[in-house]
N, C-alpha and C positions, 0 to 999 in steps of 0.2 A: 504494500500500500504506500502511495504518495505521501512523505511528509507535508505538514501544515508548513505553507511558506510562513517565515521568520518575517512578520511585518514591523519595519522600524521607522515607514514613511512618515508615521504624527500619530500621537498618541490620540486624534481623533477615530483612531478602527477601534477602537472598544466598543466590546457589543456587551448590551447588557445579560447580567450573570441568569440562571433558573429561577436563585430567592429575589433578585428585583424584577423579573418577570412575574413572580408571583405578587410581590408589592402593587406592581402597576394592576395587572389583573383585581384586587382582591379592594382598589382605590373606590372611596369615597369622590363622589364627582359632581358637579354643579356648572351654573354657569358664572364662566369663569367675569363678564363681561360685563355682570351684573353684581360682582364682588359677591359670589354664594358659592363659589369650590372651595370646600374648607379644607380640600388638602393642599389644594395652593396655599389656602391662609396658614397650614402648618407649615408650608417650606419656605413661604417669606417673612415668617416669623423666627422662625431657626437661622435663614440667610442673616436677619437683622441682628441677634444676639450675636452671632461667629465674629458680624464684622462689624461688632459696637456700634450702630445704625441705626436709628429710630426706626426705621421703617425700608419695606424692600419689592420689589417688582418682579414678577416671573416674565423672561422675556425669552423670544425663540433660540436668540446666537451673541455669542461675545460682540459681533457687529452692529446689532439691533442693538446691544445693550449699548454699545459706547453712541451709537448715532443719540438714542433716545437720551443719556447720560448730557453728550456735551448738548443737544439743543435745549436740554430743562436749564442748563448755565446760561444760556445766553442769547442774545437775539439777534436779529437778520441783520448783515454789516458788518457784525461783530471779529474779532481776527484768534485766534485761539493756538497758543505758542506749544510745539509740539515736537519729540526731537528728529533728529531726522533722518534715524532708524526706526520709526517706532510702526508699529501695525498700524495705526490712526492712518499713516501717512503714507503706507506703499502699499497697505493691501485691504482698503476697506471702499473701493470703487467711491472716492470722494463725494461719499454721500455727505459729509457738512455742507462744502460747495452745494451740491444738487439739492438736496432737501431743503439743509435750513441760508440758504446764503451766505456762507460762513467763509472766511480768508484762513488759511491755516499759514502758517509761521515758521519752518521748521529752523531749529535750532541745532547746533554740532554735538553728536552723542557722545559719550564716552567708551571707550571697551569696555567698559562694564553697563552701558545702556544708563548712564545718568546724565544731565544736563548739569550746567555748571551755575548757580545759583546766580555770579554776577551778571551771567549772559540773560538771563531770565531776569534780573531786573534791569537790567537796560534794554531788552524788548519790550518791555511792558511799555504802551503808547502814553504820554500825557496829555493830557484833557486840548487836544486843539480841534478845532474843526476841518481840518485838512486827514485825521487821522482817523482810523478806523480805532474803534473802540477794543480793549483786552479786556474778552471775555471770560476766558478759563484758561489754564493750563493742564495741558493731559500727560499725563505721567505712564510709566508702563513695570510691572512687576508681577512674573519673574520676565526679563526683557529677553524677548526671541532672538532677534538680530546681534546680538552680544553672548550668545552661545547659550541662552537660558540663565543667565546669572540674577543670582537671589540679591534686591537690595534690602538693605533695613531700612529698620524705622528713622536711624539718625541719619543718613544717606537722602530721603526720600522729605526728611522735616528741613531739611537746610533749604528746600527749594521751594516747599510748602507754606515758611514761614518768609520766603520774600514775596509768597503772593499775598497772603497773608495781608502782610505789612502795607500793600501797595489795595486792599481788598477785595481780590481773584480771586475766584474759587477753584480747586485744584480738583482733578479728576482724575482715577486709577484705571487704568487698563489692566485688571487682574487675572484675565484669561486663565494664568497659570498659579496665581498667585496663593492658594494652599499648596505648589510647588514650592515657593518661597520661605514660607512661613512653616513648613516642617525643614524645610535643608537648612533655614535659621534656628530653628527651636525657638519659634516667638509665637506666641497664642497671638492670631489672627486679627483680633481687635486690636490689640498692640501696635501690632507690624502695620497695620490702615489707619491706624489713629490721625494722624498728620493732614489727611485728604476728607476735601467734602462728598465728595462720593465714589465709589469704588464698584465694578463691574465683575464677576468671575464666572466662567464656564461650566457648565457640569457635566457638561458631553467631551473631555476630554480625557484628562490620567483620571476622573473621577469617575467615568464608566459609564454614565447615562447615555442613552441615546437620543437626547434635543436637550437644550435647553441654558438658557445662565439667568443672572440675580443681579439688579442693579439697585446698590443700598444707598440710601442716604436719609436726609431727614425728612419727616410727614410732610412738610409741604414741598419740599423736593419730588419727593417719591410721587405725592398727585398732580405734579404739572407733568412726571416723566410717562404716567397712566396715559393722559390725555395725547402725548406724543405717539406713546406705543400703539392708542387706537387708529391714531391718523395712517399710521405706517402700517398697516393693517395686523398687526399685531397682537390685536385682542384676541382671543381666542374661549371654546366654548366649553364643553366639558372637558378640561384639559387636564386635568388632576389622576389621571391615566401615568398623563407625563412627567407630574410632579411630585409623584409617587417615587417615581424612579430617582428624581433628585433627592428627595429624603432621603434612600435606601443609599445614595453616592454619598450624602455629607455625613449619615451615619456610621457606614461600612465601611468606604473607601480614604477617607482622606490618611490615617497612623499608616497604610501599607505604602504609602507614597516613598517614604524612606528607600523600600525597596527598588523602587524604579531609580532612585539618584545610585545606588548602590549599583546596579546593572549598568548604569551610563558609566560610573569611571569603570567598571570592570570591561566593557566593551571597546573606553579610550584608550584603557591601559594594554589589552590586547591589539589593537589596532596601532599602537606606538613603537610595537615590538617586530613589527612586521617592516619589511624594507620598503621605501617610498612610500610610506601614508607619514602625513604629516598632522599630529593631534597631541594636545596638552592635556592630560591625564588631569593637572592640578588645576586647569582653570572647569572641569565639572562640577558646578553645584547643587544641579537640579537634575530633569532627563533627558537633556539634547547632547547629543555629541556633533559639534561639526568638526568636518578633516577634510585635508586635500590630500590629492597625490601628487609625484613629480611624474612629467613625462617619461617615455611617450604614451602612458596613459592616462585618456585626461576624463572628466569625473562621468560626462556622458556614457563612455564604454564605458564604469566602472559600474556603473548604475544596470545597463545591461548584461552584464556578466556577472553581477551579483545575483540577479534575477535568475539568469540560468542555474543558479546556485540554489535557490529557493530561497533570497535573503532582499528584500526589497528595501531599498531604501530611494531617496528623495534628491536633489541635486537645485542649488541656485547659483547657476551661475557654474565658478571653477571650484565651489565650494561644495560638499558634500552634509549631510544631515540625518542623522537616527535619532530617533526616540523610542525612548523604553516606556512602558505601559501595562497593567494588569495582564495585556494580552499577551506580553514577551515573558518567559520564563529562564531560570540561568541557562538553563541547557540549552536555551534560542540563543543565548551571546554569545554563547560556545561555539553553536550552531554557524552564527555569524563570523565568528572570528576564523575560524578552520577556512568559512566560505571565501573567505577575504584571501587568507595564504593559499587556497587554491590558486584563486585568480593571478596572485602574484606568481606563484609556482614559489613559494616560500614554504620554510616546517611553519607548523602552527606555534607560538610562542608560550612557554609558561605560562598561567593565568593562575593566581588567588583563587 
């Protein structure tokens, strides 16, 4: 029998487990449109406690949640400073621009996906009439384009407190962001404290199949309602789907550990091999990205991993895994062995 291909493309292929199949199944359901799914009202109530948050919104996708997130900040004209690695800005089909008429800003990232605080207050526009107005600041955490790197709470407040100061409201891209907050050991409220409102996934290392949580405060969260209807987003008996989210924030978030464990164990075997080029010690969450040197360049490697049963993802000359509930050690194994095929290399010692 065929092996199960080694999926390391995004930790987006998680399919939900028998017992959160049984959860969705076994859901309490209403309409959701009308504010009467009371399993919704259970998961954005538990969303709202995790990330210290008055109050929280079940929304379709980390997209939907950051669109509805930055337009409850701020209004048409408005310009919204952003860095210029972040997801806001290369891969969310510039719906600020389209939807709400918005200018975005982007700012120089760090290798570690952080903006530099002085840079952020001297973008921030002053009060003239030639100038678009600074609406928000969006922030991102754990940052993808910077190889998944965890920032903290003092990291993320240095830049939070010059919007602060200047009266911007700051907004989290937390897609991944219980990545973060377990590779920190910082209870989640904690680690968000700093931001006025914060968005996170639950269809991705947290296993559900639809769904993210955009928190902030009650009258935040009902202008972000009125958004999410407009973008068609309301949805009817949904509590199906938000069942599943409960079952992800209750079950899944402590194994998370695991998947940052399987990333450096994957970087570290992939360091060991001739021509892959990867930092073991800059893993902190579950991405590995790595290149190779020629003459092989990351498109054959992607197809000749495939033939290996080991799928992985490519941007560019840069390569991409993620580990996920769906990856188990014997898949990085799997992968690794698959990798020193391709190279015609021994497989390297692994931990």
């Amino acid at each position: 029998m065929t092996a199960r291909p080694v999926e390391l493309r995004s930790d987006t292929f998680t399919r939900p487990s028998p017992a959160m199949r049984l959860a969705m199944a076994e859901a309490e359901v209403g309409d959701d449109v009308w504010n009467e799914d009371s399993t919704v009202h259970r998961l954005e109530s538990l969303a709202a406690r995790l990330t210290g948050k008055e109050a929280a919104l079940f929304v379709t996708s980390g997209t939907q949640g950051n669109l509805v997130g930055i337009l409850s900040h701020t209004q048409r004209g408005d310009e919204v400073i952003v860095g210029d690695q972040s997801h806001v800005f290369w891969s969310e089909t510039a719906g600020t621009a389209v939807v709400g008429g918005l200018q975005l800003r982007p700012l120089a990232t760090t290798t570690r996906g952080l903006l530099d605080p002085d840079e952020v207050n001297a973008a921030i526009r002053e009060d003239d009439v030639h100038n678009p107005r600074t609406g928000c600041v969006a922030l991102e955490n754990s940052h993808q384009w910077s190889g998944g790197r965890a920032i903290s709470r003092s990291e993320m407040e240095s830049v939070a407190e010059v919007a602060r100061d200047r009266g911007i409201p700051v907004h989290l891209d937390g897609a991944r962001v219980f990545n973060a907050a377990v590779a920190l050991g910082t209870p989640l409220a904690d680690l968000v404290a700093p931001v006025d409102s914060v968005t996170f996934c639950l269809s991705k290392g947290l296993g559900a199949p639809i769904g993210s949580l955009l928190c902030g405060s009650y009258a935040y969260v009902e202008r972000a309602r009125r958004w999410r209807k407009l973008l068609g987003g309301g949805m009817r008996q949904v509590g199906v789907l938000a069942a599943a989210g409960l079952y992800a924030l209750e079950h899944n978030v402590d194994r998370l550990t695991e998947d940052h464990e399987d990333a450096r164990l994957l970087a570290e075997g992939l360091a060991g091999l001739p021509g892959f080029r990867v930092s073991p010690r800059e893993i902190e969450t579950n991405m590995v990205f790595f290149e190779v040197d020629p003459p092989l360049v990351a498109s054959e490697l992607v197809e000749q991993l495939a033939t290996e049963g080991v799928r992985v993802s490519t941007t560019g000359r840069r390569l991409r895994a993620l580990t996920s509930l769906e990856v188990s050690r014997d898949d990085i194994v799997r992968a690794i062995d698959a990798a020193a095929r391709v190279k015609g290399a021994a497989t390297p010692a692994i931990a």
